[in-house]
PASEMAR-74774 format. One record per residue: x, y, z of N, C-alpha, C in turn. Coordinates in nm, 3 decimals, padded with zeros to 5 digits. Last residue first. Layout:
R        nx        ny        nz       cax       cay       caz        cx        cy        cz
R         X         Y         Z         X         Y         Z         X         Y         Z
...
This chain:
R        nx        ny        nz       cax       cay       caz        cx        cy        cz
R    00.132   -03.331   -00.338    00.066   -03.457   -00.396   -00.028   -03.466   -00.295
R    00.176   -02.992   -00.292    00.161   -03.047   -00.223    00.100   -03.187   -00.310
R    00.067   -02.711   -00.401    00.164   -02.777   -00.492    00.200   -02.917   -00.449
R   -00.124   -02.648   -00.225   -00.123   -02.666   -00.352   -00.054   -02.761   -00.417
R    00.055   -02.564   -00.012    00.011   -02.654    00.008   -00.047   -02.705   -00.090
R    00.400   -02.473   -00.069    00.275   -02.447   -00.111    00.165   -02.554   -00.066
R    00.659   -02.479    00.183    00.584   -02.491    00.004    00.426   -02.502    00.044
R    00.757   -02.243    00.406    00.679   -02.373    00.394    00.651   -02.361    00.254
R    01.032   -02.039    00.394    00.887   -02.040    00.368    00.858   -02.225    00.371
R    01.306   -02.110    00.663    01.279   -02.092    00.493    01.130   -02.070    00.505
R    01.580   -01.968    00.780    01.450   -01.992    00.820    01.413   -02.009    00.644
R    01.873   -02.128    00.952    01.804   -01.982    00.895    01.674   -02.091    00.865
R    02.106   -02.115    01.199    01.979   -02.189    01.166    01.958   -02.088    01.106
R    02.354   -02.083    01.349    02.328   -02.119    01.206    02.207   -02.175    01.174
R    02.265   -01.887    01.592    02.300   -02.046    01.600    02.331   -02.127    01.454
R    02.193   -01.686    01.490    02.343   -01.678    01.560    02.369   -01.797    01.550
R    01.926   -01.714    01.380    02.073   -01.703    01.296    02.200   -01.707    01.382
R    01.813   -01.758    01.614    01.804   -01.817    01.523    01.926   -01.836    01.429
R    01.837   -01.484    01.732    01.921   -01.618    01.823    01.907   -01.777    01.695
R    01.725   -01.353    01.581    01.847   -01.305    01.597    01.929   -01.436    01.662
R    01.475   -01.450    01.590    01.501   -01.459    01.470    01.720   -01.442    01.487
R    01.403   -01.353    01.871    01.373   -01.523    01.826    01.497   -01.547    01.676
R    01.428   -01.083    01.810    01.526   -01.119    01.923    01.493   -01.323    01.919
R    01.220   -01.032    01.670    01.357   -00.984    01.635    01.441   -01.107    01.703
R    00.969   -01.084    01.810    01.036   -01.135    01.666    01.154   -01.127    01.635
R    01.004   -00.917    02.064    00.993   -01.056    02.074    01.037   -01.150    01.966
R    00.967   -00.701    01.896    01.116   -00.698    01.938    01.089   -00.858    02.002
R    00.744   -00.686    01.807    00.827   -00.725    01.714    00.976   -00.739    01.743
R    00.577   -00.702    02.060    00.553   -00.817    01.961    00.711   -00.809    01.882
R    00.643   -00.433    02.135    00.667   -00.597    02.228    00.654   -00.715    02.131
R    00.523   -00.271    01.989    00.673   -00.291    01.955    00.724   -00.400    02.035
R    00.294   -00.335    01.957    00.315   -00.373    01.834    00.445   -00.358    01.867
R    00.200   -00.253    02.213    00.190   -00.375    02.219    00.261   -00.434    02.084
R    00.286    00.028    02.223    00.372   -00.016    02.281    00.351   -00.160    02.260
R    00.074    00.110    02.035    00.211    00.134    01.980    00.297    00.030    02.069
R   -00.194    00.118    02.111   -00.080    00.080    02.008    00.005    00.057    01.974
R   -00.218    00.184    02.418   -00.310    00.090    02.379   -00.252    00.031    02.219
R   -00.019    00.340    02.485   -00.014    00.250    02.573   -00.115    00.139    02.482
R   -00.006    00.529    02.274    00.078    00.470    02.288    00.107    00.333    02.383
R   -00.280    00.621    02.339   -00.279    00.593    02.174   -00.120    00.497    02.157
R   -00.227    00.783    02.603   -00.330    00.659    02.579   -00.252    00.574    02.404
R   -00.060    00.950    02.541   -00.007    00.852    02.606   -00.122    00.712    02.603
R   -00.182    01.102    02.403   -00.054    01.062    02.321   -00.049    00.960    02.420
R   -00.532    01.044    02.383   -00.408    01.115    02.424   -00.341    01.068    02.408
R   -00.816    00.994    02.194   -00.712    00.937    02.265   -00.601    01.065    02.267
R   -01.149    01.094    02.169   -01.057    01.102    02.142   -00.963    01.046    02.254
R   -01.451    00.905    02.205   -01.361    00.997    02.271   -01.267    00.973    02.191
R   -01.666    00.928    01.910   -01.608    00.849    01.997   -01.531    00.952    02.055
R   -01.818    00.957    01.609   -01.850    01.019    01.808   -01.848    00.919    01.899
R   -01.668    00.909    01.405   -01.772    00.811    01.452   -01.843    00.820    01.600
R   -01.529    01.164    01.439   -01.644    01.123    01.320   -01.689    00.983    01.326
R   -01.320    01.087    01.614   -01.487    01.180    01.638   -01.572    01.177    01.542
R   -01.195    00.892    01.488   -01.297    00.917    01.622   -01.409    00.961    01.645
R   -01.126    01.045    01.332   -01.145    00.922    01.247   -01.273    00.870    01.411
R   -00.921    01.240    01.425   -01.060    01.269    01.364   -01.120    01.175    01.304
R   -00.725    00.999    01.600   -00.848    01.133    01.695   -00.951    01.177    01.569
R   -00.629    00.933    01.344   -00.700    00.863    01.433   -00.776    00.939    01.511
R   -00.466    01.202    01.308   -00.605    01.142    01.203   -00.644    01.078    01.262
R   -00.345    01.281    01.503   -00.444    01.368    01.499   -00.533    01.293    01.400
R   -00.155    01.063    01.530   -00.271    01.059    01.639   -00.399    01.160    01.588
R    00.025    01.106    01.280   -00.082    00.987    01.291   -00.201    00.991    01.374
R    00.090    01.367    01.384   -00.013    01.341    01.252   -00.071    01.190    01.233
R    00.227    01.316    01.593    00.140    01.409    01.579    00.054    01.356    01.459
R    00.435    01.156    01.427    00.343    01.123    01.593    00.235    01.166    01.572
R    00.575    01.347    01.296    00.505    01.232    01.205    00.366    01.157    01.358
R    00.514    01.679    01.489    00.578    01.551    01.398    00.480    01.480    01.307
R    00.502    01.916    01.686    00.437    01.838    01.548    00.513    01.805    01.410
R    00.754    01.870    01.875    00.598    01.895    01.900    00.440    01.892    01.797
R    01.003    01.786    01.771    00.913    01.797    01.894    00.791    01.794    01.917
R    01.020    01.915    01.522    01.073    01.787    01.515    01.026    01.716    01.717
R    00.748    02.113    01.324    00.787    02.100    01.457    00.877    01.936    01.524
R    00.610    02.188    01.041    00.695    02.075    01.119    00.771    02.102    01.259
R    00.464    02.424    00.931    00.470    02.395    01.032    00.514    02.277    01.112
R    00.579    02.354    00.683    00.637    02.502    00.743    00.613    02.509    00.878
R    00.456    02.196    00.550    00.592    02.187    00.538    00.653    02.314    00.643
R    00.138    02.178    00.668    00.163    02.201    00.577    00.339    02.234    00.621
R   -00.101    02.079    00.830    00.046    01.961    00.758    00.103    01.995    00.634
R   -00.248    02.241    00.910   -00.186    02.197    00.979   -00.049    02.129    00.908
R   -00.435    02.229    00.683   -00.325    02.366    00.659   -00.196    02.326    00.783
R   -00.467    01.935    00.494   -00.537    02.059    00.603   -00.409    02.119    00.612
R   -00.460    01.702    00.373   -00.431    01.844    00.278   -00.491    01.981    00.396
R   -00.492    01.516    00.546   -00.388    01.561    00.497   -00.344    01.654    00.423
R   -00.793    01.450    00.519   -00.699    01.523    00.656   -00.555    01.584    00.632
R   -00.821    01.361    00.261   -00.874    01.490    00.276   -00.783    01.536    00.424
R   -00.655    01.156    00.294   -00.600    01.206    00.180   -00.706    01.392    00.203
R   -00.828    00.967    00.469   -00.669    01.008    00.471   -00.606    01.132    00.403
R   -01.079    00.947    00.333   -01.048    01.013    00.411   -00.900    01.072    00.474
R   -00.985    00.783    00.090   -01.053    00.919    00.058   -01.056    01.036    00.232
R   -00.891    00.556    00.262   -00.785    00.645    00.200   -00.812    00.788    00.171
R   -01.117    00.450    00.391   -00.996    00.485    00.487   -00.876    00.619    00.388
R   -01.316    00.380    00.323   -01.290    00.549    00.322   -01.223    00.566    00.366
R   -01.290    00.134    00.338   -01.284    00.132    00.232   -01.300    00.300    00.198
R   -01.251    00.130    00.623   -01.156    00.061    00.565   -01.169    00.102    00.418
R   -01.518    00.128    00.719   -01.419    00.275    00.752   -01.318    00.226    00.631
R   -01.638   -00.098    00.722   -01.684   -00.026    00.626   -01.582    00.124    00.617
R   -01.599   -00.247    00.953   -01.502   -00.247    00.835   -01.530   -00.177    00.696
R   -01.646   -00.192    01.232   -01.610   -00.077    01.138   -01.545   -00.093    00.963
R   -01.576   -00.449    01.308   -01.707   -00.392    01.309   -01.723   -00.258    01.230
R   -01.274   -00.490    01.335   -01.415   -00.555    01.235   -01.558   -00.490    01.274
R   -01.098   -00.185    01.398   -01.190   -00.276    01.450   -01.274   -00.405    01.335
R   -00.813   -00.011    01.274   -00.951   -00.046    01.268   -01.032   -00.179    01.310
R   -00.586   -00.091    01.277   -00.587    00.018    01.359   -00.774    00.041    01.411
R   -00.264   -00.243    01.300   -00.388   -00.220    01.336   -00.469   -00.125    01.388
R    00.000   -00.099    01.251   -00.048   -00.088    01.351   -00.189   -00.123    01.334
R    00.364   -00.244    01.101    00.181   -00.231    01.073    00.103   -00.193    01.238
R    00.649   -00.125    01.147    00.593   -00.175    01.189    00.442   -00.140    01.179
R    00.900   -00.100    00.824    00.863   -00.064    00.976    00.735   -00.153    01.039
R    01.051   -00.218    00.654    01.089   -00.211    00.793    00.963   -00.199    00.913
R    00.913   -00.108    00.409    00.941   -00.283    00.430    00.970   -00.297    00.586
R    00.961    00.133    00.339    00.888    00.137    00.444    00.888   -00.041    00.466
R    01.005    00.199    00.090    01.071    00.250    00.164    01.069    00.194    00.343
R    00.732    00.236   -00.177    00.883    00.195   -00.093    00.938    00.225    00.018
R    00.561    00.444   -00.140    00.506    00.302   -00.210    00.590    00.202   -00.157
R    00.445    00.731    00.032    00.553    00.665   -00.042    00.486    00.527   -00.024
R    00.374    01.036    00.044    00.312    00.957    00.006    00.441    00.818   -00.072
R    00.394    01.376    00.278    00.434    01.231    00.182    00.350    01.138    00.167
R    00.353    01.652    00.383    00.287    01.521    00.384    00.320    01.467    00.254
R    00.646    01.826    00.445    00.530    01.802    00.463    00.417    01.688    00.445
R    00.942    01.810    00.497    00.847    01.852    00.339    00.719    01.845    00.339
R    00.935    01.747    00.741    00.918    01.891    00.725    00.947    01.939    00.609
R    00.636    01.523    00.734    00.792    01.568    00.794    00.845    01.711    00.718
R    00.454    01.249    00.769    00.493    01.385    00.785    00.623    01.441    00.809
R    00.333    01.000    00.563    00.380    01.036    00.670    00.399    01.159    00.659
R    00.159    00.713    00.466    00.148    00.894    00.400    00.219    00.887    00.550
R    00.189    00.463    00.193    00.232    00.461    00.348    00.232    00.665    00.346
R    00.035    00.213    00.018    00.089    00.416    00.034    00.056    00.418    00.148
R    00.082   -00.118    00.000    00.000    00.000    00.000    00.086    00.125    00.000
């Protein structure tokens, strides 16, 4: 997919680059109808005057900032409470980086030991 972030060219849109980082779930199954205005809506928050290249702040409005502020209006337009940086980090962020440093650190002792890892074949392809 188009990964949109912020920074003090202002709101990006990149296809590459991003293999690294970490997916945050973000939408519920019950909402899965958000999913398919997820982008038309993305793409209108993002052209607001807030995220515009001049007001990057490497402190205080960041790439952070701009993820929480679309989730917070993705909220209230379903009139829900909005989350605080520390909520939005205790309930996201911190469980997706326990998971992947749990991955890392399996995968790291993996290779130290000469073990590497392959894909399972196809079950298809399977007699």
């Amino acid at each position: 997919g188009v990964v949109y972030n912020y920074t003090e060219e202002g709101v990006r849109r990149a296809e590459t680059g991003w293999e690294q980082c970490i997916s945050i779930p973000l939408v519920q199954p019950d909402v899965f109808w958000l999913l398919q205005q997820w982008d038309e809506l993305l793409e209108e928050f993002s052209a607001g005057e807030a995220w515009l290249p001049h007001r990057y702040n490497e402190h205080d409005h960041n790439c952070y900032t701009y993820a929480l502020a679309f989730v917070n209006s993705v909220l209230t337009a379903q009139g829900k409470r909005q989350m605080s940086k520390s909520e939005f980090t205790e309930k996201f962020v911190i469980p997706q980086t326990k998971r992947a440093s749990k991955y890392m650190t399996v995968h790291q002792a993996l290779t130290a030991h000469d073990f590497y890892i392959v894909p399972l074949p196809d079950q298809e392809s399977q007699p």
